[in-house]
N, C-alpha and C positions, 0 to 999 in steps of 0.2 A: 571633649571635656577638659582636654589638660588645659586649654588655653584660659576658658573659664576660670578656673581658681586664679591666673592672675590677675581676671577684669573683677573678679569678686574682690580682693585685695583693694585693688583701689575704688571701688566702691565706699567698702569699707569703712576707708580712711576718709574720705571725702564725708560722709555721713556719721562717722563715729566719733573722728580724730580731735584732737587738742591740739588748739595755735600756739606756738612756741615760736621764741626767737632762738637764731642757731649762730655758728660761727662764724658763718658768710655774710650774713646781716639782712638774708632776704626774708626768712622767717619761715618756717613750715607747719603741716597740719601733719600729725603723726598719732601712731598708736604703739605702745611699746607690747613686746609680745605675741606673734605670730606665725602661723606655720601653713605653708603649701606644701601639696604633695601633686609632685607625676610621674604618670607613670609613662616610662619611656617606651615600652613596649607599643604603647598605642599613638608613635611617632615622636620626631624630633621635637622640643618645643621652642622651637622660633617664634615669636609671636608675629600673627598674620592680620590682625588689625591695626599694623603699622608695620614698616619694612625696619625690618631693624638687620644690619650688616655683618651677615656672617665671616665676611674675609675678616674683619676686624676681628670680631671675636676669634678665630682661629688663630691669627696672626700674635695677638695676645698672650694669648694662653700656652703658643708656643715658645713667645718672650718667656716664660715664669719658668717653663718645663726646662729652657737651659739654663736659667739661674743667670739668667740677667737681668739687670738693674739699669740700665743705659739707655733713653729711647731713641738711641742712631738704629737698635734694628727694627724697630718699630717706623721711625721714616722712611729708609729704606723700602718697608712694607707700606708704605702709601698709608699708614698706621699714625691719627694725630692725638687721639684720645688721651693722651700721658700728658700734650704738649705743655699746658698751663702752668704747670707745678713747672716744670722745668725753667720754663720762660719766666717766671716769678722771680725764682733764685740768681736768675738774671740780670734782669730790669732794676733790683735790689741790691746788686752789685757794683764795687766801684772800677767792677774793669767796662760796664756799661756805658755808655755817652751818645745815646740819643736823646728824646724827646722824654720829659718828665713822664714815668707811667707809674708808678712811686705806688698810686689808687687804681692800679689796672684793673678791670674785672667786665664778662662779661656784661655784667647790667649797666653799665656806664655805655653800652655800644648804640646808646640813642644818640648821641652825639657826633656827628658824623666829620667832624673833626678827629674825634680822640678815635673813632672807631677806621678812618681811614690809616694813622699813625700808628695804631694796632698790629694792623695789618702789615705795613710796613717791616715795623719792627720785627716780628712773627715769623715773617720771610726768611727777614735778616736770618733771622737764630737759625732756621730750620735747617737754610747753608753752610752754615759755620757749621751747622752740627756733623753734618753728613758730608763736608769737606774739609775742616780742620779737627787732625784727632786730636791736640791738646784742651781745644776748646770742648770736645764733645766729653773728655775726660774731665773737666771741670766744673761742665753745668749741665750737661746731659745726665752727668750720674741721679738717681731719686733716691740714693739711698740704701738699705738694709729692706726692702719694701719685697715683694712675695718670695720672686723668686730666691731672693738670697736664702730667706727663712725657709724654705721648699727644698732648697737644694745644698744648703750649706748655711746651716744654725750653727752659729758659732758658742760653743763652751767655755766653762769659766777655765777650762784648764788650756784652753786655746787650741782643742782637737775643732774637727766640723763634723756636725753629721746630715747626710743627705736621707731626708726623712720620707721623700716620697721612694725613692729608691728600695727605702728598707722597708716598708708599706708593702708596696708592688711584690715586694720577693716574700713578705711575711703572706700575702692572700694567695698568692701560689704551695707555699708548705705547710700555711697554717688555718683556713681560710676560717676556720671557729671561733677566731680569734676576737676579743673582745676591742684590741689594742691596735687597728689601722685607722692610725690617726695623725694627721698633719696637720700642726697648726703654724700661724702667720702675727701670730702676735707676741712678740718676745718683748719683752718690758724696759728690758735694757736697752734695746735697739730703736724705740720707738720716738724719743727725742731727736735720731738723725733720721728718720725720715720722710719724704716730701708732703707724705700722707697715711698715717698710720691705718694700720690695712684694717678695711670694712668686711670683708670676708673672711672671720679671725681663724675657724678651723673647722676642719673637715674630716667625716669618718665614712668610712666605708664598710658593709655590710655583706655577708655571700649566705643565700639560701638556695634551698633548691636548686643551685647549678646559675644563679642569676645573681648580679652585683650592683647593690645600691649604693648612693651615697646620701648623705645629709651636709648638707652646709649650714653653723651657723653665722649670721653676719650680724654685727651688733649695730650695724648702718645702714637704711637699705631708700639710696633717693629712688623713689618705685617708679615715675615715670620715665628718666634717663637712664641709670645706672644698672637696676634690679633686671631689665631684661637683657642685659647683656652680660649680670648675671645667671641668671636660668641654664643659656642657653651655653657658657663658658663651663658649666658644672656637672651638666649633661653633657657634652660633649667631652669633659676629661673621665665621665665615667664612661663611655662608650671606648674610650683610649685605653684605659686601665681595663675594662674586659674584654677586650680584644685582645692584649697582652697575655692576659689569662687566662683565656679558652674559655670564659665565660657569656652565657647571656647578659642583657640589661634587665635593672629590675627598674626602682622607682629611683625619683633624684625626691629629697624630701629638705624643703629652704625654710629653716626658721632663721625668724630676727627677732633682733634687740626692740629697737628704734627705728620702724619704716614709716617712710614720712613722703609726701609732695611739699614739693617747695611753692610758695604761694603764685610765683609768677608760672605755672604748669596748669594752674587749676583748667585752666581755657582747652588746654592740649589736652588734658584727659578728656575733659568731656566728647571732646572729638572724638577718639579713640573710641570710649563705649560707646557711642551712637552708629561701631560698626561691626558688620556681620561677621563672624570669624568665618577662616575657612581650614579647610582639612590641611594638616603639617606636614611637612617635609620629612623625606629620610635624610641620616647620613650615612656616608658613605667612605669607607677607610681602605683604602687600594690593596693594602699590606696585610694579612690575616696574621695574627698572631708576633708582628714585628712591635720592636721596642717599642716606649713611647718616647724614648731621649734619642731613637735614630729615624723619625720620622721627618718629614720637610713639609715644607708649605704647600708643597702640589699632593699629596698623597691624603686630604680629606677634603671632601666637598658633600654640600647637599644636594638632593635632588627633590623637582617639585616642588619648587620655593614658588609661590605665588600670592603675595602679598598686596593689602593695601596700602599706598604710597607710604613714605616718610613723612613724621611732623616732628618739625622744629622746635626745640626748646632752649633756651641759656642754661650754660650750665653754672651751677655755683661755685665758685674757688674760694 
């Protein structure tokens, strides 16, 4: 059932939604106001009517948990997801001197000119990034973007406070608490960064011996983006109650604004025309250890058995 509520979602949208033009220029079908619930008890939710990549998603979300901003450890991680925004600030700079990409984006990749030069270029960065630190320090950075806000929200009196941390130790002493809550949208901070964050904040809930969360996101592109949030949210709750000696309860995902982008229309319908099948567990090596002393080998899933991947552009 859990997978369901997100082919209903885009159902949905597809059948309910309003054509809007967006920032990217490709145009979306959107509905403002929505909310999914799963329940994690009745497994992982990886969606299985498309392979979507849990290394990535892990690898991610372990970026945020250290409060970095940088994506040198994300390539390192064979992790390219961030890359665009970065490579942006780049191609738009005057220490740049290749090929004009001034209009880069994927929907120009029909052009197999500009799409091989792309490419090129893309490479280029990806080296520089992960073999010269000053360059990785100058255009790798994205900013003030999750994790900084996650893990060092900076004050007007210029203390930091690390908000999941005080979260984490408040659902251990306090866990009735109305007040475990982390957000990602600091107002000051949002003109320096590369993308001001679509998962704005998140609360966490303890009943019965079991810990939910809610996320809401005021952005949700549903066919790229949204399942690899699902499954980043569910996954940080399964971290945080394992920290706490707790069960899983529900993950519950409201948004703002979830939308398909008009060039996805083809890809979803693919996606519904297939059968789900039963989800995967995850699996966390460590019982009861940190979640800021975990490594990238110590969570995996098991019983991932999906249907292929399908490709989409993404918008920048």
């Amino acid at each position: 059932m859990n997978e369901q509520v997100y082919l209903d979602l885009c159902r949905h949208v597809l059948h309910n939604g309003t054509d809007k033009q967006d920032r990217t220029g490709t145009g979306t079908r959107s509905v403002f106001g929505y909310q999914m619930r799963f329940n994690l008890q009745e497994g992982f939710p990886l969606l299985t009517t498309k392979r979507v990549p849990f290394r990535l998603i892990w690898s991610e979300l372990l970026w945020f948990l250290k409060g970095d901003t940088n994506i040198r450890f994300l390539l390192e991680h064979n992790n390219n997801i961030w890359n665009e925004w970065a490579f942006d600030t780049w191609v738009n700079s005057e220490a740049y001197n290749g090929p004009d990409m001034t209009d880069f984006g994927l929907r120009r990749l029909s052009d197999e000119t500009f799409a091989e030069a792309y490419k090129v270029q893309m490479d280029r960065f990806k080296r520089n990034i992960l073999e010269d630190d000053d360059f990785a320090d100058e255009f790798g950075d994205l900013g003030s973007v999750y994790g900084k806000q996650w893990r060092e929200w900076t004050t007007s009196k210029h203390d930091s406070i690390d908000q999941l941390k005080e979260v984490i130790e408040a659902i251990k002493s306090n866990p009735d608490s109305r007040r475990h809550i982390v957000t990602a949208w600091n107002p000051e901070d949002v003109p320096g960064m590369a993308l001001p964050p679509c998962h704005t904040m998140f609360q966490f809930y303890v009943q019965e011996g079991r810990l939910s969360c809610q996320l809401y996101q005021r952005s949700g592109d549903i066919f790229l983006g949204v399942p690899f949030n699902i499954a980043s949210y569910a996954l940080l709750t399964h971290l945080v109650a394992n920290e706490c000696d707790l069960e899983v309860g529900e993950f519950i995902h409201t948004f703002g604004d979830a939308h398909i982008y008009h060039n996805h229309f083809s890809q979803v319908d693919e996606q519904l025309s297939r059968t789900t099948k039963p989800l995967p567990e995850v699996r966390i090596d460590s019982h009861g250890a940190s979640i800021f002393d975990l490594s990238y080998e110590d969570v995996t899933v098991e019983g991932y058995d999906p249907h292929p991947g399908i490709k989409a552009p993404v918008a920048v």
